[in-house]
C-alpha positions, 0 to 999 in steps of 0.5 A, spaced: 451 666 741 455 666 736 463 664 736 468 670 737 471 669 731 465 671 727 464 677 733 470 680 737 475 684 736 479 677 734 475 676 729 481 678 723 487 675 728 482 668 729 481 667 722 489 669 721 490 664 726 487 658 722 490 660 716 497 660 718 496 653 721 492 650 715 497 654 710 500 649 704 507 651 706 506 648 713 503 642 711 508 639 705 510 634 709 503 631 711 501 632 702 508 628 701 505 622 706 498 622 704 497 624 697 500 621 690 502 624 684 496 629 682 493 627 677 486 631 677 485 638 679 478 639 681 478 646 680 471 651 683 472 658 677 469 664 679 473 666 686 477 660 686 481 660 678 478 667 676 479 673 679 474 680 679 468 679 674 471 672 672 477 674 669 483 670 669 489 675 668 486 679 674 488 678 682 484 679 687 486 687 687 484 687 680 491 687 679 493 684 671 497 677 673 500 672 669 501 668 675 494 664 674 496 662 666 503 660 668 501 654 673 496 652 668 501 651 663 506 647 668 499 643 669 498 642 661 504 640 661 505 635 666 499 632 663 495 633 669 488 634 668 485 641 671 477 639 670 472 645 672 467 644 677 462 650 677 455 651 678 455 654 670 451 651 665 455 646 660 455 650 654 458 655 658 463 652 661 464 649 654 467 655 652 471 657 658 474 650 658 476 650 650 479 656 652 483 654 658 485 648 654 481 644 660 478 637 656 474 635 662 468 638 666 463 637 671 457 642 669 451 645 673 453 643 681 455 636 680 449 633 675 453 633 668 460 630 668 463 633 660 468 629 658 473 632 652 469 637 651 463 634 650 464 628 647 461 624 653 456 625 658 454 621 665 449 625 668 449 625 675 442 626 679 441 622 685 435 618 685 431 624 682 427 621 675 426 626 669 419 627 667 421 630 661 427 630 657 428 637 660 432 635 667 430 643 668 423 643 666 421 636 670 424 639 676 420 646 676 414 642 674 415 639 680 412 645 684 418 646 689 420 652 685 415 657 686 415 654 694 421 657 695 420 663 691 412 665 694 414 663 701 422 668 701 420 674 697 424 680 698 430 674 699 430 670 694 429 670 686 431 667 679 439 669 678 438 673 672 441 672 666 445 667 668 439 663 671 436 663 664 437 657 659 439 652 664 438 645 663 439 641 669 438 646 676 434 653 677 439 658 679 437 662 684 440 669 689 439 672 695 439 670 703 436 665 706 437 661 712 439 653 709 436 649 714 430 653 714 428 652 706 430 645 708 425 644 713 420 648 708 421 644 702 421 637 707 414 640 710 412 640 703 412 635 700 419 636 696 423 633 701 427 630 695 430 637 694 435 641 697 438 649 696 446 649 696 449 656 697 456 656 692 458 663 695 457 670 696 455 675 689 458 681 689 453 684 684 447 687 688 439 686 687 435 692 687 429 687 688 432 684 694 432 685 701 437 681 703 444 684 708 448 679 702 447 676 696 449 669 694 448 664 689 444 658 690 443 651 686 436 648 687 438 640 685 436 633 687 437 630 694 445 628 693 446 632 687 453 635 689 460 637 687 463 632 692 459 626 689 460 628 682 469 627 683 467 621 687 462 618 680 468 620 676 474 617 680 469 612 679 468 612 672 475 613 670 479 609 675 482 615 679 485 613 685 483 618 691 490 620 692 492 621 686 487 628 686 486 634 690 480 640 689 480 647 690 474 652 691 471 658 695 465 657 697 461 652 703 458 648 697 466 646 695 468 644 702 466 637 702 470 637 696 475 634 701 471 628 703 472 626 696 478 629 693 486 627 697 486 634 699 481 640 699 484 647 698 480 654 699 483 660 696 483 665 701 478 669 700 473 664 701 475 663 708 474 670 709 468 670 705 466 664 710 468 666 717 463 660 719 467 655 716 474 657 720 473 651 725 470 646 721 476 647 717 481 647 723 478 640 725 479 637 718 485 633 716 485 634 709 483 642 708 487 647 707 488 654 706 491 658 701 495 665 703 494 667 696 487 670 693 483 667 687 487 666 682 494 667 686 492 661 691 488 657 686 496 658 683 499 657 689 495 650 690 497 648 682 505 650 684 504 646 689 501 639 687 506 640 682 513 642 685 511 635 690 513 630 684 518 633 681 
């Protein structure tokens, strides 16, 4: 049965509820008690920094905004390194991160972690072993690809054109149940892998039959966004205190076993009602009352306005 906050009347009130009590206004005292001068902004971009189809002068109600540029420029300036965390391919967030005026950036769910603008590059694939120097390739040639596309027709397919020219994950859209293409990979023979779900699509497919549309990675067993901040706390000598992160999707949510803080805008909550209790009972998630842009600004507001 599910919980009454995905089902009743209360559902919207419940949500509300949360928000309110896991709202960064409510929580100054407990960031000035556990978390030090920031000095890295994990950053999610589509829905979280960018609002409607990927704009960053856009609201949540496409609405032109300065808000989101202003807090950028504040992090700019107080040298706090905003380094993007997507599901984009390098090349992409090469362009993006160079415009933004983002030195660092962690491409492909977690499994490359660019340094000034490509300049440095530490791969980040779990116990997973290439076979060719093509990560990609290697990883459809293992057969778990097609597994996944043969076994959920109607449901699953490549996320084109975005899918294409990938270099470590294969991008797929749809509606699958997690656990059950788990099991179906386990059973297999491709227990090695897993499918992570980094949030709902807007745009719709006319070849899927699914009652929402979301984007998922196929990446080696732990591969994620949440081991890669971690690899790069580590790589550069960060102190976990010392950062926070920021997403709207389920696969940003364990951001907060690596980052001092874990911030989901608004949107992702609403996005997400299935995650509203693990929220509540976490210490360091919190949820923003803006949306896209204006919360991931929010966030920035805030970090900055603690030390100064």
């Amino acid at each position: 049965m599910s919980p009454a906050y995905l089902t009743g009347d209360g559902h919207r009130e419940r949500l509300r509820e949360i928000a309110e009590r896991r709202s960064l206004r409510r929580n100054l005292d407990w960031f000035r008690e556990h978390l030090g001068a920031v000095q890295v902004i994990y950053t999610d971009l589509d829905g979280t920094m960018m609002g409607p189809l990927g704009c960053f002068f856009r609201d949540h109600e496409n609405m032109l905004t300065l808000r989101p540029a202003r807090a950028l420029v504040a992090a700019h300036a107080r040298n706090v390194d905003v380094m993007l965390v997507s599901g984009r391919h390098k090349s992409q967030l090469r362009e993006t991160a160079r415009l933004l005026g983002c030195m660092n950036y962690v491409a492909e769910l977690g499994t490359e972690l660019v340094y000034n603008l490509g300049l440095e590059v530490v791969m980040n694939l779990g116990e997973f072993e290439p076979t060719s120097d093509s990560v990609y390739r290697s990883i459809v040639d293992t057969g778990v690809l097609d597994l996944l596309l043969d076994s959920y027709r109607g449901r699953l397919e490549m996320h084109t054109p975005w899918s294409d020219e990938r270099e470590c994950t294969p991008l797929l859209r749809g509606y699958v149940d997690l656990e059950g293409a788990g099991a179906l990979m386990e059973g297999n023979g491709f227990g090695g892998f897993q499918l992570i779900d980094n949030g709902v699509i807007p745009r719709k497919s006319p070849t899927l039959d699914v009652p929402e549309t979301r984007a998922y990675h196929l990446v080696p067993k732990g591969v994620s966004k949440e081991q890669s901040v971690l690899k790069d706390q580590q790589h550069r000598g960060i102190e976990r205190r010392r950062t926070v992160a920021v997403g709207d999707a389920e696969a940003d949510l364990d951001l907060a076993k690596s980052a001092g803080a874990f911030f989901m805008v608004r949107n992702g909550l609403e996005a997400n009602p299935h995650l509203a209790e693990r929220i509540e009972a976490s210490e360091n998630i919190f949820v923003t009352e803006g949306r896209m842009g204006s919360g991931w600004a929010e966030v920035v507001e805030t970090m900055l306005g603690l030390v100064e």
